[in-house]
N, C-alpha and C positions, 0 to 999 in steps of 0.2 A: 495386369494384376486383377485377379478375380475381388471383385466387389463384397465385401464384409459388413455384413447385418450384425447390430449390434441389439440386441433383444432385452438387454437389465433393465429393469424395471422396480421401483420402490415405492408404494404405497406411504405417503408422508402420515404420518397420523398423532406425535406427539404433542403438539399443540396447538395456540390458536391464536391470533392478532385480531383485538376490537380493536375499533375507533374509540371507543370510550374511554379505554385504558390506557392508550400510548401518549397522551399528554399534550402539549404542545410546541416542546425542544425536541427537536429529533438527538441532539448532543445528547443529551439527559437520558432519552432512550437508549442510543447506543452504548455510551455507559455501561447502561445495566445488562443487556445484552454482552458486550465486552464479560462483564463481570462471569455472567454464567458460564461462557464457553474456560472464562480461565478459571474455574472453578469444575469446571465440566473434564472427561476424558481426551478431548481433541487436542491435536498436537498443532503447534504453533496456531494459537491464537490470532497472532501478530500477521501473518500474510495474506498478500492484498495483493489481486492484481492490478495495476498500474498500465491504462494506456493512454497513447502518445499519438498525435497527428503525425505522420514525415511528410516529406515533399510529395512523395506518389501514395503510401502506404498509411496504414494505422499499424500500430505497434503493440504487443502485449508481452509485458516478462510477470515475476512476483517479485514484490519488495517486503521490507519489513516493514510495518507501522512502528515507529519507538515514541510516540506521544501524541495526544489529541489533549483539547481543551474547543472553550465555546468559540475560536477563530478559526478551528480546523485540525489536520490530521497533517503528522509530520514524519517524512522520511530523510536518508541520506544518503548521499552517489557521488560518483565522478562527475565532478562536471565538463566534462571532458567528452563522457560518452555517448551512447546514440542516442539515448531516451534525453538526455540533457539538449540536443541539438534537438530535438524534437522541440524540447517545451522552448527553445530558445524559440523557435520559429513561433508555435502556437501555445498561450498559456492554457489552452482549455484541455483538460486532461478529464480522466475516468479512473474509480476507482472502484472495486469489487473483492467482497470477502466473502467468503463459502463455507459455513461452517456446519457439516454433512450432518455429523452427531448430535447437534442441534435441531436440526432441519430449518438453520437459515442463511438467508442471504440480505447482504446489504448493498447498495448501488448508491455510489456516491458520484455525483458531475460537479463541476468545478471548474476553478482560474489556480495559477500554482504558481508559486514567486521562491524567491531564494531566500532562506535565512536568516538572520542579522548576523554575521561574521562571531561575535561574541557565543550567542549559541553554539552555534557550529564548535567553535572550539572548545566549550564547555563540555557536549557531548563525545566529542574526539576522545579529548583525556580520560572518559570515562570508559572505553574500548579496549578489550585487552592488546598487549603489546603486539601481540602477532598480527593482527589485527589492523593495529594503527602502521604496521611497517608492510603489510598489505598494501594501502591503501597508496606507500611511494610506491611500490613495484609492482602494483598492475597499471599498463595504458588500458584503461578501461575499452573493451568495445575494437580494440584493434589487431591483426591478425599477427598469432605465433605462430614459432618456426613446430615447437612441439611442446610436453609438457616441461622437457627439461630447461627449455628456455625459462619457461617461469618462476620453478626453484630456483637457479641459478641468479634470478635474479633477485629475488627475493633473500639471496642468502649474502648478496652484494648488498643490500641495502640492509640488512640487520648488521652484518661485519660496520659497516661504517657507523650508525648509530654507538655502535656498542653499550656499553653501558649508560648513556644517555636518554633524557624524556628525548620522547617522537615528538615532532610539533604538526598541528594540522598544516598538508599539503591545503597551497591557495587554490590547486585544480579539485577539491574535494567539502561538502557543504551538505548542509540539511536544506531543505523544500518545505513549504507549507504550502497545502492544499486547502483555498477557502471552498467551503460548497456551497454551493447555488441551488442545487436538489440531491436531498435524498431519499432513496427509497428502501423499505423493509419489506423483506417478502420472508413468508413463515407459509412450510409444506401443511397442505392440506390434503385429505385423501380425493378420490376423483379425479387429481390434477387440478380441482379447485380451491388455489393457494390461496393465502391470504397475501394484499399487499397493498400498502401503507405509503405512499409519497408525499415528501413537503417540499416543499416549493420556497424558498428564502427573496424576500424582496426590501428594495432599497431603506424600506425605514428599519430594517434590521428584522420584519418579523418572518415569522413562517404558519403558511397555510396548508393545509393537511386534507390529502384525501383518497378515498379508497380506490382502487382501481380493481377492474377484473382482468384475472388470471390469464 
């Protein structure tokens, strides 16, 4: 295969990241950050990529964010599948949001735990039915014969529901993500971004500092 030069090039120039102004909660930051992108043109706000140690590999898919607060950011999966054998093996995971029309990025590291079953199933019921009948009829992560295997199955597992509430499958759960560091980076032009790291330590606090580009 003949080797492809890829030449795009974007001058970042919309804004700017002090020190002075981003606080001392990175949570608090993100936030409002959060806020602008969903307030902004950019499409899913909410997607993060998510990776994973494996036994020989690292791993990267996108997930969806569906909650953060001051303990962390919260996703949900099969726990069944590869990213899930992943964090079984290793809790230390990575998190990454890219929000281009902004011109920023967020770098999240971290330990990631399971749920409290009670959540999990609070957020389940709140998924629409396709949705929650999804979530019997895919083995996450494990190889089909084609697509129609999947309809198929999928249309076996709605036929027996029928009219009935779904209940969360026990192979399926929410993750919280505690972070240990985060970082903001905001485009600047020259390729001299701005960018912003905290650092989170045992008595709960975080220390903050600039880093070059």
């Amino acid at each position: 295969m003949e080797k492809q030069h890829t030449n795009d090039r974007t001058d970042y120039s919309k804004r700017s990241l002090d020190q002075e102004d981003v606080g001392n909660d990175p949570m608090v930051l993100f936030a409002s950050w959060y806020k602008d992108v969903q307030d902004g043109s950019g499409a899913e706000p909410s997607a993060m990529t998510l990776s994973t140690a494996g036994s020989v590999t690292i791993s990267s898919r996108v997930v969806l964010l569906r909650s953060f607060d001051a303990h962390g950011f919260v996703f949900y999966s099969n726990y069944n599948s590869r990213k899930a054998m992943d964090m079984e093996r290793s809790p230390h995971v990575a998190l990454n949001f890219f929000w281009p029309d902004m011109e920023r990025q967020v770098r999240i590291e971290g330990k990631v735990e399971q749920l409290d079953a009670a959540l999990s199933d609070a957020y389940f019921a709140s998924r629409p039915r396709e949705s929650q009948i999804a979530a019997w009829a895919s083995d996450q992560s494990r190889a089909a014969e084609d697509r129609k295997f999947m309809d198929d199955r999928f249309e076996r597992w709605k036929e027996r529901f029928g009219e009935s509430d779904v209940p969360r499958p026990l192979h399926w759960g929410g993750y919280l993500v505690r972070p240990q560091r985060i970082e903001f980076w905001q485009g600047r032009p020259n390729r001299l971004h701005d960018r912003i790291a905290f650092e989170h330590f045992a008595d709960g606090s975080w220390v903050k500092v600039r880093l070059q580009p």
